[in-house]
N, C-alpha and C positions, 0 to 999 in steps of 0.2 A: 356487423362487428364494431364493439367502442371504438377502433381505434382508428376507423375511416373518416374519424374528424381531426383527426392528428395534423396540425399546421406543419411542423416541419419533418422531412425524412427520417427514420428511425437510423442511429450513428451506433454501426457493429465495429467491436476492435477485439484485440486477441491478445493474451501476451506470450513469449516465445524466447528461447534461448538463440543466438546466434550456433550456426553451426557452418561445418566445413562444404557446400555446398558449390556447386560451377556458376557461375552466371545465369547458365540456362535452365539449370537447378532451380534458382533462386526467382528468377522471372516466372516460372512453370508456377509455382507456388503461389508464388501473389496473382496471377492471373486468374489461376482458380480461386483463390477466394476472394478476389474482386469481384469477379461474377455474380458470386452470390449476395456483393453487398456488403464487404466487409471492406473499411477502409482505414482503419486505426490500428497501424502495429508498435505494440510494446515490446521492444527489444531489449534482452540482456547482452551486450558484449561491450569491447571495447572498442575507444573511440575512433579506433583506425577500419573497423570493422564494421561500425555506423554509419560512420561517411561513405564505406565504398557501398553501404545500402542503398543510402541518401543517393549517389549519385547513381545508381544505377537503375532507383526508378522511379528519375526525374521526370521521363517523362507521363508517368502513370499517374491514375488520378486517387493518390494515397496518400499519408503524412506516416514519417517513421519515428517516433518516440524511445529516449533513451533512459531506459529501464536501471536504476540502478540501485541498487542493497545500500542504504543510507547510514545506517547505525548498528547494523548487524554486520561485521567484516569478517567471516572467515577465511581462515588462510592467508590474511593480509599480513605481511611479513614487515612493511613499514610499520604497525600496531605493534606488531612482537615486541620491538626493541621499546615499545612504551607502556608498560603495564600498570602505569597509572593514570593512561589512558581509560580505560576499561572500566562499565560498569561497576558499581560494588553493592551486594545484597545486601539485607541487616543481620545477616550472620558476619560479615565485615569479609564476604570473599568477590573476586572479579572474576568477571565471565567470560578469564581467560582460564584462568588456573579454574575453577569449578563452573562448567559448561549445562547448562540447565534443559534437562529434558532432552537435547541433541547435540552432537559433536560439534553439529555446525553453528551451533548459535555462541556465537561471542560479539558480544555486545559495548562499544563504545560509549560513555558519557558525557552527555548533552553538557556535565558542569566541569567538564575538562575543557580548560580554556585550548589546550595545544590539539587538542584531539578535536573540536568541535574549526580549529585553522584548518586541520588535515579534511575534514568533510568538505566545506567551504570550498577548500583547493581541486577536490574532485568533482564537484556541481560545477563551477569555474570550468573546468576543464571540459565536460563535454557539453556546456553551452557554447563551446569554439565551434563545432560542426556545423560548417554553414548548409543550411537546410533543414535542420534537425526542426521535429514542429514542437516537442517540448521536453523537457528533462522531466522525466517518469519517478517518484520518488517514493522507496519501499522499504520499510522497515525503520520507519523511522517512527520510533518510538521506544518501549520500554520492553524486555523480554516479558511474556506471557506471567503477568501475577496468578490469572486463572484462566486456562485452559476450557476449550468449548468444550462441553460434555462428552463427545463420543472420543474424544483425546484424552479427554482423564482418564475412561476406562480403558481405554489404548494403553496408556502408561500404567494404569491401577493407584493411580493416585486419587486421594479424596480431597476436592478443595472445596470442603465447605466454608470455610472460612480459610483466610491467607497464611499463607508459611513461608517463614520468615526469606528460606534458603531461594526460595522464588521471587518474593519482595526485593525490586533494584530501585536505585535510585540514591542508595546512602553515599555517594563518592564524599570524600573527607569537604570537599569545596560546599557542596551541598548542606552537609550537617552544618559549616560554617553558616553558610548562607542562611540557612533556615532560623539557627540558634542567634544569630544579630538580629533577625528582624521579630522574633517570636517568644525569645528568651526562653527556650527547650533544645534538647539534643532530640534531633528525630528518633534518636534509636530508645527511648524513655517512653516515645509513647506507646499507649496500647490501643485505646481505643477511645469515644467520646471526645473529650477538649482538645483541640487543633489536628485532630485525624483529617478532617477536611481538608483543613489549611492546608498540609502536609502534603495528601494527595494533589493539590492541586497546585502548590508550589512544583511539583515534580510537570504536571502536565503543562504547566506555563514554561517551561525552560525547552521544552518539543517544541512549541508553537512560537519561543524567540528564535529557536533555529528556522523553523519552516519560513520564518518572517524574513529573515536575512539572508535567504537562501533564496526568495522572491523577488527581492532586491536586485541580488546576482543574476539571475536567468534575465530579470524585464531587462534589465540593462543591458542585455546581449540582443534584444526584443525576439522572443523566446517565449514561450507560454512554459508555467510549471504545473504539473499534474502529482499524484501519487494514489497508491493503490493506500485504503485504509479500512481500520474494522468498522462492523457496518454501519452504528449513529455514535453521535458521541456520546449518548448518557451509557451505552456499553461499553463502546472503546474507553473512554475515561476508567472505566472499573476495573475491567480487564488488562489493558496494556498500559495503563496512562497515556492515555492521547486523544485528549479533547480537540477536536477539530471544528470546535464548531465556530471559529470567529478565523479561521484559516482563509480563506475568501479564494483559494486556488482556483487557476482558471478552466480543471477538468480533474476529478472527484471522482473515484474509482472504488466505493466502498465495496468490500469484498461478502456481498453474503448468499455466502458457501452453506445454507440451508439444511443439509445434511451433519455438519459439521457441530451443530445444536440441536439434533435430533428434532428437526423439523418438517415440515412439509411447506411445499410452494408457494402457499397465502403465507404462508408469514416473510420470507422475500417483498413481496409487494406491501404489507408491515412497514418495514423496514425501510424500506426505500421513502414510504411515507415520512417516517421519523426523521430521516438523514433529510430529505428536500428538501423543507426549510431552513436552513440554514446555507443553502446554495443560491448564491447570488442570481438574479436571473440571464445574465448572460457568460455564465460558467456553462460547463457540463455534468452531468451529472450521468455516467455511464456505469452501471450497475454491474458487479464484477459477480459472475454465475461459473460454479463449477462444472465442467461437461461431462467428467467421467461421472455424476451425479445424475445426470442428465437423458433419457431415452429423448427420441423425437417427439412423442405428443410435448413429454415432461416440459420442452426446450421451448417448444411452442405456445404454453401455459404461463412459464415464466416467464418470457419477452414482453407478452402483452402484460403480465402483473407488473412488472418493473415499468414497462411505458404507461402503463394508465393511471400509476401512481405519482407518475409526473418524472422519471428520468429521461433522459436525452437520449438513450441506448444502454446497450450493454457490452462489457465484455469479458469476452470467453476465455476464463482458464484451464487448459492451456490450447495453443494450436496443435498439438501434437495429437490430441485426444477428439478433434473436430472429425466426424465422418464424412461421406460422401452424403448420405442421408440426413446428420445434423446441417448438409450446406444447403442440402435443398429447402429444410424449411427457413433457413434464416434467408434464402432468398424470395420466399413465397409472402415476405414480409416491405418486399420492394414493391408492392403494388398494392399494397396496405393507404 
C-alpha cells in the first residue's frame, strides 16, 4: 500500500455541535473515538462550554478546537439592531431582510467597519480559553454566488451565469471603495472591463479580515484554522474567497464530492489543487462528508486525500461517524 511510506501519522478530526451531555457522557465519547485514531475536535459551542471541554480532557491525548460561524450570524440579536451591518446584494438588499436560499443565512459584511469590530470582538473572545488548540473559522466569506450543482437542482435554480439577487458584496462602503480606486460604481459593471478587479477587490477585503483575525489568535499563541471551499481558483468563483496567500496554521478545505456530482478521484484532485498553496508546516486536513460515505468509500478517500499530500482528514459530521466507519479510520493507525 502507497501509503506505508508516509513519514508522519495520518491526523483524523471531526467537527461537531456541543451538546447537553454528563461528563461521563462526554469522556465515553472521546474515548471511543480516540481509539480509533481520531484526535481533532471541531467544536461548535460557547465559550463557557469549550472550556469545560478543555478541561475536562486535559488529561487526554486530544486538542479541542473552537468552531465558530464567522460571517454568517444567524439569530444573532446584537446584528439585528445593525442592518447596515449586513451584507448587500446588487439588487441593493441585505441578507437580513432577503435571506438567500436559507433562513439561516444572514450574512455580515466584511466592509462594515462596526460589524467586521463585532467579529474581531468574538475571535477575541474565544482565543481567552486557556487550552483551546485553535480558533476554528467558518463561514467566512461571501454567501454562495453559485451553488454546487446538486444544490442548484435542490433549489431548481439555474446558475449558469450569476444573478444579481445572489451576487453580495455591494455594501455602500464597498461601491465607495471600489468607485475611488477604479473610477466605476460596481453595480455598472456587467461583465469584461474591471469584472476581475471587482471580484477580486471583494475577495481581498476576506482575506484583510482572515489576516487580522491571525494577528488576534497568535497573540493569545493560539493556532487559527478554518473550514474552506475546496481550492481557491473555485472558492474564489463561487463564494469569493481566495485563500490562497491565507498561510493558516490548519486548512480544512471542504470537499464534499458528492456535493458536485462527483466521485472520489476527484477529492484527491482536489486536494492536489489546494496543497500548494499550504505552507509546509501548516496542516492540511481534508474535510470529507460521511453520510456520503460507505466503509470501502471512506477508505478510498483517506488514502486519495493522504497520497495527494494532505496531513489528514476531517469528518463531517461526528454524528453521522459509524461503529464501522471507526473501524476503518482505525485500520489506518498501523498504516
Amino acid at each position: 500500500m502507497a501509503l506505508a511510506n508516509s513519514r508522519k501519522p495520518i491526523i483524523f478530526g471531526t467537527w461537531l455541535n456541543f451538546s447537553d451531555k454528563t461528563s461521563y457522557g462526554w469522556e465515553s465519547f472521546f474515548e471511543n473515538f480516540m481509539e480509533a485514531g481520531i484526535t481533532e475536535y471541531f467544536i461548535h459551542g460557547k465559550t463557557d462550554e469549550l472550556q469545560y471541554l478543555v478541561d475536562l480532557t486535559e488529561n487526554m491525548d486530544l486538542n479541542i478546537h473552537g468552531w465558530i460561524w464567522t460571517l454568517n450570524r444567524p439569530g444573532d440579536r446584537h446584528n439585528i439592531k445593525n442592518l447596515n451591518w449586513y451584507s448587500v446584494n446588487k439588487k441593493g438588499q441585505n441578507s437580513y431582510d432577503m435571506r438567500p436560499y436559507v433562513d439561516y443565512y444572514q450574512w455580515l459584511s466584511p466592509f462594515s467597519n462596526a460589524a467586521m469590530d463585532y467579529v474581531k470582538s468574538n475571535i477575541s473572545n474565544l482565543a481567552e480559553i486557556k487550552g483551546l488548540k485553535s480558533v476554528h473559522l467558518d463561514y467566512v466569506r461571501y454567501c454562495d454566488i453559485f451553488l454546487p450543482i446538486t444544490l442548484q437542482n435542490k433549489y431548481k435554480i439555474d446558475q449558469s451565469n450569476e444573478i444579481p439577487e445572489y451576487d453580495f458584496g455591494y455594501h455602500p462602503n464597498a461601491r465607495e471603495g471600489f468607485k475611488n480606486q477604479f473610477g466605476v460604481d460596481p453595480k455598472k459593471l456587467e461583465s469584461g472591463i474591471l469584472k476581475k478587479e471587482w471580484n477580486q477587490y471583494r475577495c481581498d477585503a476576506i482575506t484583510r479580515l482572515v489576516q487580522d483575525l491571525k494577528v488576534i489568535v497568535h497573540r493569545k499563541k493560539m493556532l487559527l484554522s478554518a473550514a474552506v471551499f475546496p481550492y481557491p481558483k473555485m472558492s474564489s468563483k463561487m463564494v469569493r474567497q481566495d485563500w490562497s496567500n491565507w498561510d493558516l496554521d490548519i486548512i480544512c478545505p471542504m470537499n464534499y464530492h458528492h456535493f458536485y456530482d462527483e466521485s472520489i478521484d476527484w477529492i484527491g484532485k482536489s486536494v492536489s489543487y489546494g496543497i500548494k498553496y499550504v505552507k509546509p508546516e501548516s496542516q492540511y486536513l481534508s474535510g470529507i462528508f460521511i453520510g456520503a460515505l460507505n466503509e470501502k468509500d471512506l477508505k478510498s478517500t483517506i488514502t486519495e486525500c493522504v497520497e495527494n499530500g494532505a496531513s489528514g482528514v476531517s469528518i463531517f459530521s461526528a454524528n453521522g461517524i459509524t461503529n464501522s466507519h471507526l473501524e476503518v479510520i482505525k485500520s489506518f493507525q498501523s498504516v
